[in-house]
Structure formats: C-alpha cells, structure tokens
KEKE-3310 file (N, C-alpha, C; in steps of 0.2 Angstrom, whole numbers, plus 5000, padded with zeros to 4 digits):
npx = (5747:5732:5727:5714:5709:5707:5702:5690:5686:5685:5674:5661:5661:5658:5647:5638:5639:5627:5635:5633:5636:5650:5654:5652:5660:5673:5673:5670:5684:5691:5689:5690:5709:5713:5703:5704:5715:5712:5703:5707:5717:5712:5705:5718:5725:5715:5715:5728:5731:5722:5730:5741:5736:5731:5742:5750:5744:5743:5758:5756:5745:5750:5760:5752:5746:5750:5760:5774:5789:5797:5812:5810:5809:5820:5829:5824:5828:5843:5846:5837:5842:5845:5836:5823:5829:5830:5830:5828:5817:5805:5804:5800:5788:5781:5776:5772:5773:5765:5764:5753:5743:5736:5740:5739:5751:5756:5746:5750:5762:5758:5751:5758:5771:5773:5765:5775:5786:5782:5780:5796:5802:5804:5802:5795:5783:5781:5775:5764:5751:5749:5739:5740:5731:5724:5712:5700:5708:5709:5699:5704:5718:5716:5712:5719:5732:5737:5730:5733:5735:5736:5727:5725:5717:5720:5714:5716:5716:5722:5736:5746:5763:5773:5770:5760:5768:5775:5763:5760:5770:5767:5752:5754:5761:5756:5744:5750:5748:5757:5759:5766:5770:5787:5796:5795:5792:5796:5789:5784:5774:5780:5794:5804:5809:5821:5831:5830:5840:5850:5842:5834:5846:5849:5838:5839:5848:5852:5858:5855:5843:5837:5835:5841:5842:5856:5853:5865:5875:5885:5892:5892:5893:5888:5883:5879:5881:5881:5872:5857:5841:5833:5818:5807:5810:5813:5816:5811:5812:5799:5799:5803:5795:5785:5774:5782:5792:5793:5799:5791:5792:5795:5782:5770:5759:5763:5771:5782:5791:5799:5805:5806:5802:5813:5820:5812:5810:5825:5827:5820:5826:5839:5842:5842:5852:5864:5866:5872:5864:5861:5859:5865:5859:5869:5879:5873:5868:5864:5860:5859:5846:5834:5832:5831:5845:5856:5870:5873:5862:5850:5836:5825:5822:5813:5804:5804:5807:5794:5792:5797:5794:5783:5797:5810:5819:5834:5832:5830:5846:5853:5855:5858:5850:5847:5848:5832:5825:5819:5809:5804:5811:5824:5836:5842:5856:5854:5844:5847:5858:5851:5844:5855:5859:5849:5848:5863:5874:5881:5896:5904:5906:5911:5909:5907:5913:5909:5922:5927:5922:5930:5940)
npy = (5818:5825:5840:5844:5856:5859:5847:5850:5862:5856:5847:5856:5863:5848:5847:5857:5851:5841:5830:5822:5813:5809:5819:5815:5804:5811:5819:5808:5806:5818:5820:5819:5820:5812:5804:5796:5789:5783:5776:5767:5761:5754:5743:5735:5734:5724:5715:5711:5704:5694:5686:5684:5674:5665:5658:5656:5644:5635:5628:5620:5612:5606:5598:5588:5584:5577:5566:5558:5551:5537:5539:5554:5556:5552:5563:5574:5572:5573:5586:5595:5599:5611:5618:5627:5637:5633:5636:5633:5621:5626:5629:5617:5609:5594:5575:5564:5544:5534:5517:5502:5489:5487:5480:5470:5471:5482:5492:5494:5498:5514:5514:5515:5520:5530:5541:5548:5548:5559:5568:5570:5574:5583:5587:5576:5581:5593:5588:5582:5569:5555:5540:5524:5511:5493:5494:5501:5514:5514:5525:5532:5532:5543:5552:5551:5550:5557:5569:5582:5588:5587:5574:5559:5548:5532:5518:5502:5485:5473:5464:5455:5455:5458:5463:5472:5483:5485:5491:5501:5513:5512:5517:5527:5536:5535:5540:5554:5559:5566:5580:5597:5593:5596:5586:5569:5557:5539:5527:5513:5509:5504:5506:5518:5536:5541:5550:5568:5576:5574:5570:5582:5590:5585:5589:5599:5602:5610:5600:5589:5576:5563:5553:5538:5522:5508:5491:5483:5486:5496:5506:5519:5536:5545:5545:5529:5517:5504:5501:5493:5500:5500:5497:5501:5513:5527:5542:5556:5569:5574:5577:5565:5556:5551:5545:5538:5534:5521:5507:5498:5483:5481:5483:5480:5470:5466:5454:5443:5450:5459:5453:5458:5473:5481:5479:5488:5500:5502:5503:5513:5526:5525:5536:5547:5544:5544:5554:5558:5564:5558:5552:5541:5536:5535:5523:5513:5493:5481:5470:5450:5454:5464:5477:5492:5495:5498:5503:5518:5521:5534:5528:5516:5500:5487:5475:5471:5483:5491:5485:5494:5505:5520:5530:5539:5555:5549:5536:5520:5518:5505:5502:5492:5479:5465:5451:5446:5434:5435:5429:5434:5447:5444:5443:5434:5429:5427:5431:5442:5444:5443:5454:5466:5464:5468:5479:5487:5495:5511:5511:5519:5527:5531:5525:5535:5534:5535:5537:5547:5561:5567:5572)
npz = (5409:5404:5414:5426:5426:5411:5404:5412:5402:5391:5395:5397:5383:5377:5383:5378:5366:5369:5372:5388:5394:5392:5398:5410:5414:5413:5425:5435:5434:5442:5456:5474:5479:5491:5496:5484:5484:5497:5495:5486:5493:5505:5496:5490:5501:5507:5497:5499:5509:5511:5502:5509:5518:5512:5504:5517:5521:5512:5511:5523:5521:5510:5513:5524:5515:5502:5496:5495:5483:5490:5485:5483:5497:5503:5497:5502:5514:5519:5516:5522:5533:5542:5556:5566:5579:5597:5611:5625:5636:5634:5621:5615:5606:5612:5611:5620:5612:5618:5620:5622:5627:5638:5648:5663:5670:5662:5669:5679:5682:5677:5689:5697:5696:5686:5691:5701:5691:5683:5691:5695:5682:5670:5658:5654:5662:5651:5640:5629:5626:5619:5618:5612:5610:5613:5621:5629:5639:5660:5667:5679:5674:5665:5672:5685:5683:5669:5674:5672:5658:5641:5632:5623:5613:5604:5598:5593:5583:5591:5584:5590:5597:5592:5577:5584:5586:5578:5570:5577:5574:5560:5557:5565:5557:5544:5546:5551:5563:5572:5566:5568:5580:5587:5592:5595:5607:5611:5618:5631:5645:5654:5650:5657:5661:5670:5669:5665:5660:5651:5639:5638:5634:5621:5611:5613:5605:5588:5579:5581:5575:5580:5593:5600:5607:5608:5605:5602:5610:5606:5611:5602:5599:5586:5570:5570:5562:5561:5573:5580:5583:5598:5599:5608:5615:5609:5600:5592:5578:5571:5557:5549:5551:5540:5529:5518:5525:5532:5522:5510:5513:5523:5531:5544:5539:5526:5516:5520:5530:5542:5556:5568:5579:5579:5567:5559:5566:5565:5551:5547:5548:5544:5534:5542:5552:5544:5540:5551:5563:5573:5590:5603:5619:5632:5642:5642:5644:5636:5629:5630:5629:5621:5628:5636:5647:5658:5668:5669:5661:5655:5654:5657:5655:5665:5671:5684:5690:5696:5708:5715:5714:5721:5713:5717:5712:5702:5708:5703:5708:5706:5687:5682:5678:5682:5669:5662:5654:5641:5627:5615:5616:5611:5600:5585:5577:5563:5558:5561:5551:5540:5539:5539:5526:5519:5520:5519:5533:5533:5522:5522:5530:5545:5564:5575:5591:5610:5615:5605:5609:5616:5609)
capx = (5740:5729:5724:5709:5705:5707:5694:5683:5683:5682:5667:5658:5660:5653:5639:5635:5636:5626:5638:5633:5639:5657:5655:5654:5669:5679:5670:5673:5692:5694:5688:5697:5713:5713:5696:5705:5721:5709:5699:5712:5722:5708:5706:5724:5727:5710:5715:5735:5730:5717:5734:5745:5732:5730:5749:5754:5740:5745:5762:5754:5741:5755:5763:5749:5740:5757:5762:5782:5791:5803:5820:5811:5812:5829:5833:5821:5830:5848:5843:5833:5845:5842:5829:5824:5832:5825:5835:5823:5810:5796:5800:5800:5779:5784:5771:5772:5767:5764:5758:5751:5739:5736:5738:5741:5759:5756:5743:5756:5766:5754:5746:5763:5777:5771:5764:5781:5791:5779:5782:5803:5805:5800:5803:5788:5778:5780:5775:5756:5754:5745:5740:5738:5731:5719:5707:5699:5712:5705:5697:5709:5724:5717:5709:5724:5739:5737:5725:5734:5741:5732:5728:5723:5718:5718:5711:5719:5716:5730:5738:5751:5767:5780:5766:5755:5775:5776:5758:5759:5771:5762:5746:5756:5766:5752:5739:5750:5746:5761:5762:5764:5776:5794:5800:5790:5797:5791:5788:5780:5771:5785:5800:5804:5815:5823:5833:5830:5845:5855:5839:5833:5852:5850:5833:5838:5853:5847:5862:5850:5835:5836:5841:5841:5847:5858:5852:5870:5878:5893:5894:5895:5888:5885:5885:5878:5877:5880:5867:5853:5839:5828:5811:5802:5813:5817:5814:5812:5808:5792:5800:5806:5789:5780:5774:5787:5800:5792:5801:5784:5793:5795:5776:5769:5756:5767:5773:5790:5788:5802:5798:5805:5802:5818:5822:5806:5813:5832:5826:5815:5830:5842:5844:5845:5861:5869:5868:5874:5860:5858:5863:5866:5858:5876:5877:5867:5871:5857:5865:5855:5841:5836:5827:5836:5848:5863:5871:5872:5857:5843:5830:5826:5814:5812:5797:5805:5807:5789:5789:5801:5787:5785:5804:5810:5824:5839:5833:5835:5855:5858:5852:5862:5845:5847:5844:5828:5826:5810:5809:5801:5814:5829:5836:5844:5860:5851:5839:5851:5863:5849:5843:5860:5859:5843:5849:5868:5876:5883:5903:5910:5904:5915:5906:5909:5911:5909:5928:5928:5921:5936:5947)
capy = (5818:5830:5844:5846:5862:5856:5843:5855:5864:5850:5846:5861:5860:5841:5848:5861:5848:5835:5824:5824:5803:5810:5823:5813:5802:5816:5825:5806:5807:5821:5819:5824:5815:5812:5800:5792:5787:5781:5769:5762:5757:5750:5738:5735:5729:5719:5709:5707:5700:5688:5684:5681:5669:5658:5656:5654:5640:5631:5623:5615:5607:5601:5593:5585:5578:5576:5559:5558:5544:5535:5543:5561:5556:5553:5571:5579:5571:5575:5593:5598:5599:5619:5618:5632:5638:5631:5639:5632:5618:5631:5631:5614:5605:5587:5573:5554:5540:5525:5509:5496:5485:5487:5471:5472:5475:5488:5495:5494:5503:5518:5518:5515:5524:5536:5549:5548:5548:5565:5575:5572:5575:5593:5584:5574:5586:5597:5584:5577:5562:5551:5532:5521:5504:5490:5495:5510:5516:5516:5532:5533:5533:5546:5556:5551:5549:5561:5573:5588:5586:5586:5566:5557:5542:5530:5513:5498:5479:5471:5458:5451:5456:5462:5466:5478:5488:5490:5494:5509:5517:5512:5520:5536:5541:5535:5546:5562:5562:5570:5585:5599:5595:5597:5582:5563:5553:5535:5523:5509:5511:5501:5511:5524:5540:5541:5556:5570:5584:5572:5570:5588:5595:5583:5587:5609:5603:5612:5597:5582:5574:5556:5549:5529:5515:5501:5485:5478:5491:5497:5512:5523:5542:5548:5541:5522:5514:5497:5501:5491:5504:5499:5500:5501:5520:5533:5553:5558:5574:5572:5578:5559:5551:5549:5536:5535:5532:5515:5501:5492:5477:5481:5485:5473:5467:5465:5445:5443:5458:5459:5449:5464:5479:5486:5482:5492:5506:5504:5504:5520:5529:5526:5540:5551:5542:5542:5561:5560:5568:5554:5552:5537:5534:5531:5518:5505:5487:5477:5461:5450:5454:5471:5480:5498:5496:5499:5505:5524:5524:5537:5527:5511:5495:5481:5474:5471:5490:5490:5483:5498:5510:5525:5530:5546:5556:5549:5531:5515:5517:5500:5500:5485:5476:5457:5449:5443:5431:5436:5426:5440:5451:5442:5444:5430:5430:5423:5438:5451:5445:5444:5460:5468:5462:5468:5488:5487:5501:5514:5510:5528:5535:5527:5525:5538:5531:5541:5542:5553:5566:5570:5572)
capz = (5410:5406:5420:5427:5421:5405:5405:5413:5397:5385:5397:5394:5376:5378:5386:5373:5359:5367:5376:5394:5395:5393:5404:5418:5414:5415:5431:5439:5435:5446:5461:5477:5476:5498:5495:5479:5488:5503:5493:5485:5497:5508:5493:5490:5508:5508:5493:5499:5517:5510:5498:5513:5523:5506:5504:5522:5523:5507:5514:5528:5519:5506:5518:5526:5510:5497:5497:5491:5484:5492:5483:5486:5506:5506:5497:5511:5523:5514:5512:5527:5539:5549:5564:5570:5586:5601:5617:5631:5633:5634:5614:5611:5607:5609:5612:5621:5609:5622:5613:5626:5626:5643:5653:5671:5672:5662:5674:5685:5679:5676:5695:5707:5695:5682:5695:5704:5684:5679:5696:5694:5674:5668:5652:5655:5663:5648:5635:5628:5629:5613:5621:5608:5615:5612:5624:5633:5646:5664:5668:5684:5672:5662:5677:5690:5680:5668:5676:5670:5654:5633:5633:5614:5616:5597:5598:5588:5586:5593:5581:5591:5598:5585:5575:5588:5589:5571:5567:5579:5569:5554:5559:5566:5551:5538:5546:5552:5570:5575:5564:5573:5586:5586:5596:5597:5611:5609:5625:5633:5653:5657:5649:5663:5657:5675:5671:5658:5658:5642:5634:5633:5630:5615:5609:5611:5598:5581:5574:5581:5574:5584:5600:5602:5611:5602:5606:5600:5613:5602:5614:5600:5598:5583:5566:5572:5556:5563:5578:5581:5586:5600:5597:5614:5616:5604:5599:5583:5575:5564:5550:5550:5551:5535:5525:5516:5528:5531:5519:5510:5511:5530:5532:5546:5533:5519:5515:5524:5533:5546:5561:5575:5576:5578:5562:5554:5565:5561:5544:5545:5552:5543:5532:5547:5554:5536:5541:5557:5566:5578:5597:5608:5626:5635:5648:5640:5642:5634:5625:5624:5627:5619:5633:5640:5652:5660:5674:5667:5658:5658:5652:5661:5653:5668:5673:5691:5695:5696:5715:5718:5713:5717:5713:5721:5705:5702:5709:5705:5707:5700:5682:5677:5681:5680:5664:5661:5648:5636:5621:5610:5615:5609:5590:5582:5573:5558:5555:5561:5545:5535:5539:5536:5518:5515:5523:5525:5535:5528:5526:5521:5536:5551:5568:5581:5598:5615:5618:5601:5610:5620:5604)
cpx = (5737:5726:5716:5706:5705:5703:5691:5680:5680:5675:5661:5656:5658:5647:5635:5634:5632:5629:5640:5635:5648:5659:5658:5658:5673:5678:5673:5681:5694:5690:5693:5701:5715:5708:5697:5709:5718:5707:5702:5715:5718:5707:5711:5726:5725:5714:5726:5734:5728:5724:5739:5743:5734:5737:5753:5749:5743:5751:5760:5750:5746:5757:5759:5747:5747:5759:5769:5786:5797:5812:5818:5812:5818:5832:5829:5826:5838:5849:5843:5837:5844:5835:5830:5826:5829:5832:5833:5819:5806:5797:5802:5790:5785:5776:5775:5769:5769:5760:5758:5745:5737:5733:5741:5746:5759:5752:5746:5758:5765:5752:5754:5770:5776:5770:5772:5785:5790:5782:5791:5803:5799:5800:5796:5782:5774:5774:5767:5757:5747:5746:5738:5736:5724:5713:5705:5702:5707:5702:5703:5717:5725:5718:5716:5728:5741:5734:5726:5737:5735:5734:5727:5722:5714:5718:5716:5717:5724:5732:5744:5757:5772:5775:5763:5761:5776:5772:5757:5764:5769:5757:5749:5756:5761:5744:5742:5749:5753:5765:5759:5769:5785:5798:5793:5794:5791:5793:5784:5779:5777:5795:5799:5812:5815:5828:5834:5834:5848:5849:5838:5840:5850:5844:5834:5845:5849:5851:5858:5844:5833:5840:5838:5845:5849:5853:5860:5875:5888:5895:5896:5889:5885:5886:5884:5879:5879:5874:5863:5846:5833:5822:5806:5803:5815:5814:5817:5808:5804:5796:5803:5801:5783:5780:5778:5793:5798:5793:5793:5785:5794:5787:5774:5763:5758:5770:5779:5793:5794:5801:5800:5804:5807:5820:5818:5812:5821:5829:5824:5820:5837:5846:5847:5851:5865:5871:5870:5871:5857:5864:5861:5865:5866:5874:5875:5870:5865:5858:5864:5850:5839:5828:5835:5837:5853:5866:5874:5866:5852:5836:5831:5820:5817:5808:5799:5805:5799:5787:5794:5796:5783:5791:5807:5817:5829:5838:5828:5842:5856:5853:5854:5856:5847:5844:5837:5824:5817:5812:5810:5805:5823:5829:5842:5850:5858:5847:5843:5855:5859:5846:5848:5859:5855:5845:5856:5871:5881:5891:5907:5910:5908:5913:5908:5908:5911:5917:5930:5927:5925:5942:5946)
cpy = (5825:5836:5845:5852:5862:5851:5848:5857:5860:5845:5850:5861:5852:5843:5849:5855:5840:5829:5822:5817:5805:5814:5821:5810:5805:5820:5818:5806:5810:5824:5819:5816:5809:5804:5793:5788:5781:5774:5763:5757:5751:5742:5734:5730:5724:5711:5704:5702:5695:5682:5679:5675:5663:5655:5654:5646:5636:5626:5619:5610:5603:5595:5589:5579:5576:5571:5559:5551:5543:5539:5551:5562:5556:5559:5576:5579:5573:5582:5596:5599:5606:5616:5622:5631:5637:5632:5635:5626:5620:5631:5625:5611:5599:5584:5565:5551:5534:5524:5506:5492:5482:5482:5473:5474:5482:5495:5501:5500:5511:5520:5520:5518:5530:5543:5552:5553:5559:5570:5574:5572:5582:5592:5580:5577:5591:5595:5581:5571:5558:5543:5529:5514:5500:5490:5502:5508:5517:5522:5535:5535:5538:5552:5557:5552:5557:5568:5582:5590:5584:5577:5562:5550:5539:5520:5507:5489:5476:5465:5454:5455:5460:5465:5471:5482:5490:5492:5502:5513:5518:5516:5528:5540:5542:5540:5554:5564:5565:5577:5591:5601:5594:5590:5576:5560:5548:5529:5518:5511:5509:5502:5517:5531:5541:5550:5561:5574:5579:5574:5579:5592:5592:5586:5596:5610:5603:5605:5590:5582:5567:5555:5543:5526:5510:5494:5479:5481:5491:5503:5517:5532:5543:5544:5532:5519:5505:5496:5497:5496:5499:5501:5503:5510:5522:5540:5555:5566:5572:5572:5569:5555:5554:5543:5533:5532:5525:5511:5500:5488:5477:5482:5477:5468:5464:5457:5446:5450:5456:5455:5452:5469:5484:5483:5486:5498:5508:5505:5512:5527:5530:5532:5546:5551:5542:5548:5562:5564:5564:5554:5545:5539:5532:5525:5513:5498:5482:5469:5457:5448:5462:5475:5485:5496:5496:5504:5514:5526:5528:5535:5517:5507:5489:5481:5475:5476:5491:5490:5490:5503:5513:5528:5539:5547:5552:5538:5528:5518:5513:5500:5496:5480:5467:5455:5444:5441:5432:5433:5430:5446:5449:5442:5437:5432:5430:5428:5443:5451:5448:5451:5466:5468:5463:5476:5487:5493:5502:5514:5515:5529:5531:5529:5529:5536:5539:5544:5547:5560:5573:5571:5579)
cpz = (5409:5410:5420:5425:5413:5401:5408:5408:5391:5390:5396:5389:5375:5379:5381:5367:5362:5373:5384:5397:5396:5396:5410:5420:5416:5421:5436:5442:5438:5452:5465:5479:5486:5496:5489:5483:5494:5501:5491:5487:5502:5503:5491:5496:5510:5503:5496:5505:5514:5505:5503:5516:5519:5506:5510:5524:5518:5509:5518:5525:5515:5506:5523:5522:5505:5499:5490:5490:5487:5491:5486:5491:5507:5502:5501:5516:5522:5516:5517:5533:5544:5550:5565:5576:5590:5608:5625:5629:5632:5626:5611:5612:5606:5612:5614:5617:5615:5620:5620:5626:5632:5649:5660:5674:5670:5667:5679:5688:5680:5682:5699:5701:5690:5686:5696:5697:5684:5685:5695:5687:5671:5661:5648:5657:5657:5642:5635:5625:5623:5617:5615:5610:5613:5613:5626:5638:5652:5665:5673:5680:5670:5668:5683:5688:5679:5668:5673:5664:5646:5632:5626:5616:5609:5599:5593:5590:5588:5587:5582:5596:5596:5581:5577:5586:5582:5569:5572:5575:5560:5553:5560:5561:5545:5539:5550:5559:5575:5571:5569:5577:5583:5587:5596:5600:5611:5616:5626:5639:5654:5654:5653:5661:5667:5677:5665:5658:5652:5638:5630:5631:5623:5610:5610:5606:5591:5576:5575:5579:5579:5588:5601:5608:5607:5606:5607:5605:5610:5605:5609:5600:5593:5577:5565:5567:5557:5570:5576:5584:5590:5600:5605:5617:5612:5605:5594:5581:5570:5557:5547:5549:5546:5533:5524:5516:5531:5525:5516:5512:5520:5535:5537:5542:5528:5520:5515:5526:5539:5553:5567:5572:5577:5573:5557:5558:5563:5554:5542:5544:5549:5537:5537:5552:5551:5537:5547:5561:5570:5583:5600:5613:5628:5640:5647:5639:5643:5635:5631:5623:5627:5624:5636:5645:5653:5666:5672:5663:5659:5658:5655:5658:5658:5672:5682:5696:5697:5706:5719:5718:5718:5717:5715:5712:5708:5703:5700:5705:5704:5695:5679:5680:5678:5673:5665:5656:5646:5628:5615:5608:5613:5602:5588:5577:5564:5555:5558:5554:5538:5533:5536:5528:5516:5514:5525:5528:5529:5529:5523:5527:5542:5560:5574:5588:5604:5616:5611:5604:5614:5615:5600)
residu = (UNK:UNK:UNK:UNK:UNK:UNK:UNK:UNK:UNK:UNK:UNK:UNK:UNK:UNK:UNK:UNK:UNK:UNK:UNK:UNK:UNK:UNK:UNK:UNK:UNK:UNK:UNK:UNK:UNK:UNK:UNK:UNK:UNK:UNK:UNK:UNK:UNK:UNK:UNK:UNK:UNK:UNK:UNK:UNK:UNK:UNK:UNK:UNK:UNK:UNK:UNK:UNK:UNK:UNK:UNK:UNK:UNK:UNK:UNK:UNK:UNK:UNK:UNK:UNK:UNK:UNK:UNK:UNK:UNK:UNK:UNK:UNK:UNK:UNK:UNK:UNK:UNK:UNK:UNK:UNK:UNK:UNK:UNK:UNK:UNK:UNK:UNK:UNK:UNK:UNK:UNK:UNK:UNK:UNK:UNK:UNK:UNK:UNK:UNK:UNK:UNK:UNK:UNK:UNK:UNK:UNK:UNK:UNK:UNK:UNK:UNK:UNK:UNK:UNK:UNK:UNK:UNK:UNK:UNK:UNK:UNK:UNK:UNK:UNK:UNK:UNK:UNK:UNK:UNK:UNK:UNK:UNK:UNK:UNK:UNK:UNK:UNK:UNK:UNK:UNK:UNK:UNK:UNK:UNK:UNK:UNK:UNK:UNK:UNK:UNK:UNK:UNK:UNK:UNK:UNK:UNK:UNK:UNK:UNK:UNK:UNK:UNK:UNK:UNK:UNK:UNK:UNK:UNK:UNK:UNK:UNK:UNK:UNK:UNK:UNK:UNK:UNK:UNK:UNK:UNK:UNK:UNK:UNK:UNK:UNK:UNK:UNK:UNK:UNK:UNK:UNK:UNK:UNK:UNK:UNK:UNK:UNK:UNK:UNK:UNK:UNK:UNK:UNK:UNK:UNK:UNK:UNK:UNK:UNK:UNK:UNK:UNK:UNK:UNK:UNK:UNK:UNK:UNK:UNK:UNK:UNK:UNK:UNK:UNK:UNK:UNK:UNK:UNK:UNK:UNK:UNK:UNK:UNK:UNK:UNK:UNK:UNK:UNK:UNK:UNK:UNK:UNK:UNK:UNK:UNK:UNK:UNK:UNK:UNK:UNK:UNK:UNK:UNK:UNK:UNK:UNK:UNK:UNK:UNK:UNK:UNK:UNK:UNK:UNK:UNK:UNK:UNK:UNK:UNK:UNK:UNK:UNK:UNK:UNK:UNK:UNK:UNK:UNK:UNK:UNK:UNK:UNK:UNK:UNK:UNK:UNK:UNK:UNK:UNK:UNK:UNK:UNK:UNK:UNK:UNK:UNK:UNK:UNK:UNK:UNK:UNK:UNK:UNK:UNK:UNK:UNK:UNK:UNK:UNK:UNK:UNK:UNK:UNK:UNK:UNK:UNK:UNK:UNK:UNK:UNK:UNK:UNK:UNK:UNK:UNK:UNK:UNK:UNK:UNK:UNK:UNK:UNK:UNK:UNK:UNK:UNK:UNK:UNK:UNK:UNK:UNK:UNK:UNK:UNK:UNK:UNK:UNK:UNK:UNK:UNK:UNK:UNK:UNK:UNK:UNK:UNK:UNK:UNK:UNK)
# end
C-alpha cells in the first residue's frame, strides 16, 4: 500500500493540475485509523447478529411448516436418537393432552380426585395441561382444578367413541400443538397416574422416547414388538408426533380405518419400539379388557375408584380393580390378526421381558 505521505504528494500535484476530485479520494483513505476500525466493526457485528437471529429462526419454522414423507419419518426416527440431557424435572417442558367429552363421570373425576392426584404428583404439578373436549369445560374445573397451572383449552365435534380417540391425535400432530415440549403425557379425567417416581426416572432417560401400557400384558420392557399399546395412557416425546407418523389408511376418516384406537397408536409407534426406546408400565394386568390395571401399576383407569375420591399417595392399594366388562374396550381376535397383518412386529428384534433386567 502506498503511504500516506506519498498520496499527500501526489495530491498536491493533483491539486496544481486541476484534479481536486482525486484529491479527496486520496485524503478520505487516510483518515485516522482508530475511527476506521470503529466503524467497521460496528457494521460488521450489526450485520453478523441480524445473521445469527435469521439462521437460528429458520429450523424451527422448517420443522413447523415442512411436511415429510412417510419413509423420511422413519429415517428421522432411525437417526435421531441423542436427547439432550435432562438431569432433573425442572428441565423437562411437558404438557397433559386430556381428550374427554365431558360426561358426568368425567366430571367426577375432575371435582373428587384430580385436586387430591395434582397436590401428590410433582409430575403433575409440573406439567400444562391441553383439554381437548367437545364442549366448554366448567369454569370450576378450569378455575378449581386447574387454578394454578397454563390451561388450553381445543374444542372438537365428537364423532363417536373410537373415533373421538383417534381424531385427538389426528388433530394434535396435524396442527403441531405440542412443539415445544419435551415430554406429552396422554390421558383421560379417569386415567389416574397414582405414582410418579418410574414415570419420571423413565422420562430423565436420554435412551427413552415412549412409555406405554400393553393391553396384551406380555410383561415385557423394552423392545415390545408384539405389544398392544393402550390408547387411553402413554408419553411420548413430540419428536414422534407429526403428520406423518399417522398410517393414512389408519386415519379415523379414511375407508377401513381401524376401528380402535390403540391400533392407530401402536401403529404411530412403531418405529420407536423397532428402536427400542420404549418402556413398559410394570404390574399391569388388563386382559381383557384394555383399560390400566394391575396390582403394581402406576397408572390406574376404573370408573369405580371414583367413589374412593379424594385418594391420599400411594392409595388405592388394591389395583387389581375387578373387571368391568365395557364392550368398546374389548379387542377381538379377529381384528387383532388382521391388524398384525397389516403392521407385523418386528421378528429380528426379540422381546425384552422385565426379568431381562437382572441379567
């Protein structure tokens, strides 16, 4: 580079002939270097910042609006396996989806055992709560129940029974209303989580994505591929719930559309067990009718607790609650084969039972 004393001269000489336009080019170049440095950089840091905002915004929307097909979902799911580390519940966001269609039992449910459920489960306490339901919730439920706690509250026509159960995960996953959180636990008023130290040891595991209840109770842990997953309970990390981890042909609209919902959600689900990043409820002795229970389980579905209401921790004691024959909730040989045959487990992978865990 030339010196500034050196352009000085050859500015002088510009002057005298005239060229007082290329003088001052050469007078702006050297200006003090303190002042240069300064401006620079101010523009330099303005434009990188504004760089990093655009770019750290860009994935989230991707992942909002990006619609994948089918096969890409099963190499997301494949692929994706590190979580970040979550040491504590303080760093997990999770959210309740309860679907109801709030009929009196459910009510019930909601005045004489919910308070009770929320002051014992710090699991419960922690967590927002999405109601998804036919009608508008009473005020008292939002106001009493929930009084202290981020509430959502999404509206839906009901069209039925198996239907209502599969159009709430329909609804969720096709408009995204659980990104965000870390952890979805999915519930009915009258599914009661009784005790939560398994759940959240299982949900601060970076190696789990899903914890279920069999319906076929094969006692096993990890790896279910012959499981039945009950629809009324589960917890799933979101990264699990998109579009496209609904079947089409399992769609509750679609023409021969499954006719329960726990084969929509074993279906949705099944990549994340082929991975073995699924956990089994222990204790559970449903069979056969598929409602949570069992004399060790955490997670209890019977209308009958209800008059037990409100339940101090630890109770009921007996969860082998008497069978209670519900039509709706019973599965059929007949469509459990066919289902098979439509999804069959996976026969590489060989089914870890609990007494594996002592080996």
């Amino acid at each position: 580079m030339v010196p500034c004393v050196m352009k000085a001269w050859v500015s002088l000489l510009l002057i005298f002939l005239g060229g007082a336009s290329a003088s001052a080019n050469q007078k702006a170049e050297c200006h003090s270097p303190d002042r240069e440095a300064a401006g620079t950089g101010a523009v330099t840091m303005l434009a990188a910042h504004h760089t990093v905002n655009v770019q750290a915004a860009a994935p989230q929307q991707n992942q909002t609006k990006a619609k994948k097909s089918p096969k890409q979902i099963d190499v997301v799911e494949e692929t994706s396996s590190s979580v970040v580390s979550q040491t504590k519940l303080e760093d997990i966001h999770m959210i309740l989806f309860i679907t109801t269609h709030l009929s009196d039992n459910h009510l019930r449910f909601f005045r004489e055992c919910w308070p009770g459920l929320l002051n014992n489960s710090v699991l419960l306490r922690h967590a927002d709560v999405l109601l998804f339901t036919s009608e508008e919730p009473p005020q008292d439920i939002i106001q009493d129940v929930f009084h202290d706690k981020n509430v959502r509250v999404e509206r839906y026509m009901n069209p039925g029974y198996e239907r209502g159960a599969m159009l709430a995960m329909e609804t969720a996953t096709t408009n995204d209303w659980f990104n965000g959180y870390d952890w979805m636990i999915r519930l009915n008023p009258d599914v009661l989580i009784l005790e939560d130290e398994w759940l959240i040891k299982n949900m601060l595991d970076s190696e789990v994505d899903g914890i279920f209840a069999d319906c076929l109770d094969h006692q096993c842990f990890k790896w279910c591929s012959q499981a039945l997953i009950n629809s009324d309970f589960f917890a799933v990390r979101p990264k699990h719930l998109v579009p496209e981890s609904i079947p089409p042909e399992n769609a509750s609209t679609a023409p021969g559309h499954f006719k329960t919902a726990e084969f929509q959600v074993t279906a949705m689900f099944r990549n994340l067990v082929r991975q073995g990043r699924d956990r089994w409820l222990p204790g559970t002795h449903m069979a056969p009718d598929c409602r949570v229970r069992g004399p060790g389980a955490p997670v209890l579905h019977a209308h009958s607790v209800v008059d037990q209401c409100p339940l101090a921790k630890g109770q009921p004691e007996d969860r082998q609650i008497d069978f209670e024959f519900l039509p709706n909730a019973s599965i059929s040989d007949e469509d459990l084969e066919i289902f098979w045959q439509r999804f069959p487990p996976n026969a590489s992978v060989s089914d870890k039972g609990y007494s594996d865990l002592i080996r």
